[in-house]
N, C-alpha and C positions, 0 to 999 in steps of 0.2 A: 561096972558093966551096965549097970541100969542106967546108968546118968549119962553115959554113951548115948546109950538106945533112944533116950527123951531129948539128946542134942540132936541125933540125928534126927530123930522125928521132927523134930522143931524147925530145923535147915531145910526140910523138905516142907514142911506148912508155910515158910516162907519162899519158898521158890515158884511158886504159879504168881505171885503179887508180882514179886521184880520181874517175870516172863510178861506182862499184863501192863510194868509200865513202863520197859523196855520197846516195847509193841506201839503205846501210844505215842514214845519218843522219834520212834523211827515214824512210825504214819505221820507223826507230824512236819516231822521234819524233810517227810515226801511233801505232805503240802505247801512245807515251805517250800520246798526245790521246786513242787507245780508252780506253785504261785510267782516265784521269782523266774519261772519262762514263761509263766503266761504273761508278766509281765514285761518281759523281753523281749517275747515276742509283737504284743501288742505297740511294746517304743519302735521294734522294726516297722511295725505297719505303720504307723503314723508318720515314722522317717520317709517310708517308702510313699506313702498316700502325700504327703508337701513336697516329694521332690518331684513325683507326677503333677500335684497341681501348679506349683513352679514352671513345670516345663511347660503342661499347658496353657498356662497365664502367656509365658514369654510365645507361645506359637500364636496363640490369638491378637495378641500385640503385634506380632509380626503380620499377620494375614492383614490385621488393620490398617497397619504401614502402607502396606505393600497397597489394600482398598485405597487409601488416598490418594497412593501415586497415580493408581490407574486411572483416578477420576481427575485428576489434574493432568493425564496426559489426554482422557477423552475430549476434556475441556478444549486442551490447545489445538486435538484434531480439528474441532470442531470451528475455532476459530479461522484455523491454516485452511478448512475448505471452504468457510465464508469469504476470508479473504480470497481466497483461487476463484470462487464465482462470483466475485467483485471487481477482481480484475480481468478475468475472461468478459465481464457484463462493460469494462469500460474499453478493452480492449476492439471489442465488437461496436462499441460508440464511436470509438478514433475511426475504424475502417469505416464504416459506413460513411462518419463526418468525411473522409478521404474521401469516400468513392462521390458522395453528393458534390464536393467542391470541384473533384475532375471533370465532372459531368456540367455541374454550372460554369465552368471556366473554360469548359473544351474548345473550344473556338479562339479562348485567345492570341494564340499565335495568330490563327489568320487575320485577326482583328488588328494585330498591331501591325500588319503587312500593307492590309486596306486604308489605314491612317497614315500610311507615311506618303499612297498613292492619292489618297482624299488632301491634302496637306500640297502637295502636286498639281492636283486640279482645279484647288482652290487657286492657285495660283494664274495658271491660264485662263479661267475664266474672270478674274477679273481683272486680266489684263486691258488697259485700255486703249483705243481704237478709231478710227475715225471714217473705216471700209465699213459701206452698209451690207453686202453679203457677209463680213465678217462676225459684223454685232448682230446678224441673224443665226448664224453658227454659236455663235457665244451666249445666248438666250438659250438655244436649245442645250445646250452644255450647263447652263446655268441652272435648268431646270431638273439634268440628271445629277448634277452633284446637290442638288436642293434634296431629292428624292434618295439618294443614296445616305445623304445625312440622317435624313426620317428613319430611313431602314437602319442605323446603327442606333439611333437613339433607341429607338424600339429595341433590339437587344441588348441596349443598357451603359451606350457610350455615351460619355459626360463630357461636354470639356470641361478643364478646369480654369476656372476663373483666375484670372492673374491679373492683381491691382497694382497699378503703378505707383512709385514712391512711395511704400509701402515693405516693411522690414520683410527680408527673407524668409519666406517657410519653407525650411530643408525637408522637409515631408514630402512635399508637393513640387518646388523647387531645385532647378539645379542650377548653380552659379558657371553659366560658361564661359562668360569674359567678363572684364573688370573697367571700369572707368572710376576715373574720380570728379564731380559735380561738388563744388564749397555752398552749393546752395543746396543741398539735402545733405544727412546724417549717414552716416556709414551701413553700409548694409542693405542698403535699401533697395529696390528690385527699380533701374530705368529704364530699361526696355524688355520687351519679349522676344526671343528669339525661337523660338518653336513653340506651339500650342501645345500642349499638354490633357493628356485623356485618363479618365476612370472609367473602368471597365467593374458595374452592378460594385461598386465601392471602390475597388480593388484600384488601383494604380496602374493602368496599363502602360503609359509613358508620362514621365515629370515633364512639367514646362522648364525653357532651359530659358537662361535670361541673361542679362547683363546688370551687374551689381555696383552699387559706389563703394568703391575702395578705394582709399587715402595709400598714395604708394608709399614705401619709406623712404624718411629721409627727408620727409616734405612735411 
């Protein structure tokens, strides 16, 4: 009975030990289980913390994209309004050029009116005569178509020179009838048949002529 009582005794002097390192087994084994979420928890943050900086990597890449587009589309506005007041600037050059040429030319119509009558005139006055009231008439006509010439030259009527046997200038020239001459070269201008006028450069009527031309066959 005694050796009972000094077992139990004994089982009881060892039961606060194993309570003491049961206790630190389990504490520990909380801090394992802390430690293994604080660690889990910190791999979520760091999951969580790259997949935010990911996203916002990839939005500022984006907003940058998107910066270049826009500076390349400002750029081409910017070229598309140079260009529009470029050509609004040449457009307004053509008109005016238009409106100065209508204004320096306006008269040409009547101009070429006055020449087919001055071409007329010329005619009758130097008709020739052998009535002396008549060559006094013809003096005085002589002198208004003399003056009327002055008054075209002064606003800018030229005649245009036409040389004889002298190769065709379709510029200036118009071929209205045709002869053929074996003693000049083809093409060659042998008589005039209308005087021809430039109006301040311009061409108001071609001189018309008569040309050598080799007919066929000959």
């Amino acid at each position: 009975m005694a050796n009972e009582n000094n077992r139990y005794r004994f089982e009881d002097e060892e039961n606060p030990v194993k309570e003491e390192k049961i206790k630190d087994e389990e504490i520990k084994k909380e801090e394992k289980a802390e430690n293994k979420e604080t660690s889990n928890n910190n791999e979520h943050k760091d999951f969580k913390k790259n997949k935010f900086e990911h996203k916002l990597e990839k939005k500022i890449q984006a907003l940058e994209e998107e910066n270049e587009k826009l500076k390349e589309e400002l750029e081409q506005a910017k070229k598309d309004v140079l260009m529009a007041k470029a050509e609004e600037i040449n457009f307004k050059k053509r008109i005016d050029a238009d409106k100065a040429q209508m204004v320096e030319y306006a008269n040409q119509k009547i101009l070429e009116k006055m020449i087919t009558q001055l071409d007329m005139f010329d005619k009758v006055v130097s008709m020739p005569t052998d009535d002396p009231v008549l060559k006094n008439y013809l003096i005085g006509f002589q002198m208004i178509n003399n003056n009327l010439k002055q008054v075209l030259d002064e606003e800018g009527i030229k005649k245009i020179e036409c040389k004889l046997y002298e190769k065709l200038d379709p510029k200036y020239q118009h071929a209205l009838q045709t002869a053929w001459d074996e003693n000049y070269e083809e093409d060659v201008v042998l008589a005039e048949l209308q005087t021809g006028y430039l109006y301040k450069g311009r061409i108001l009527r071609p001189t018309l002529v008569k040309v050598n031309k080799k007919e066929e066959g000959k």
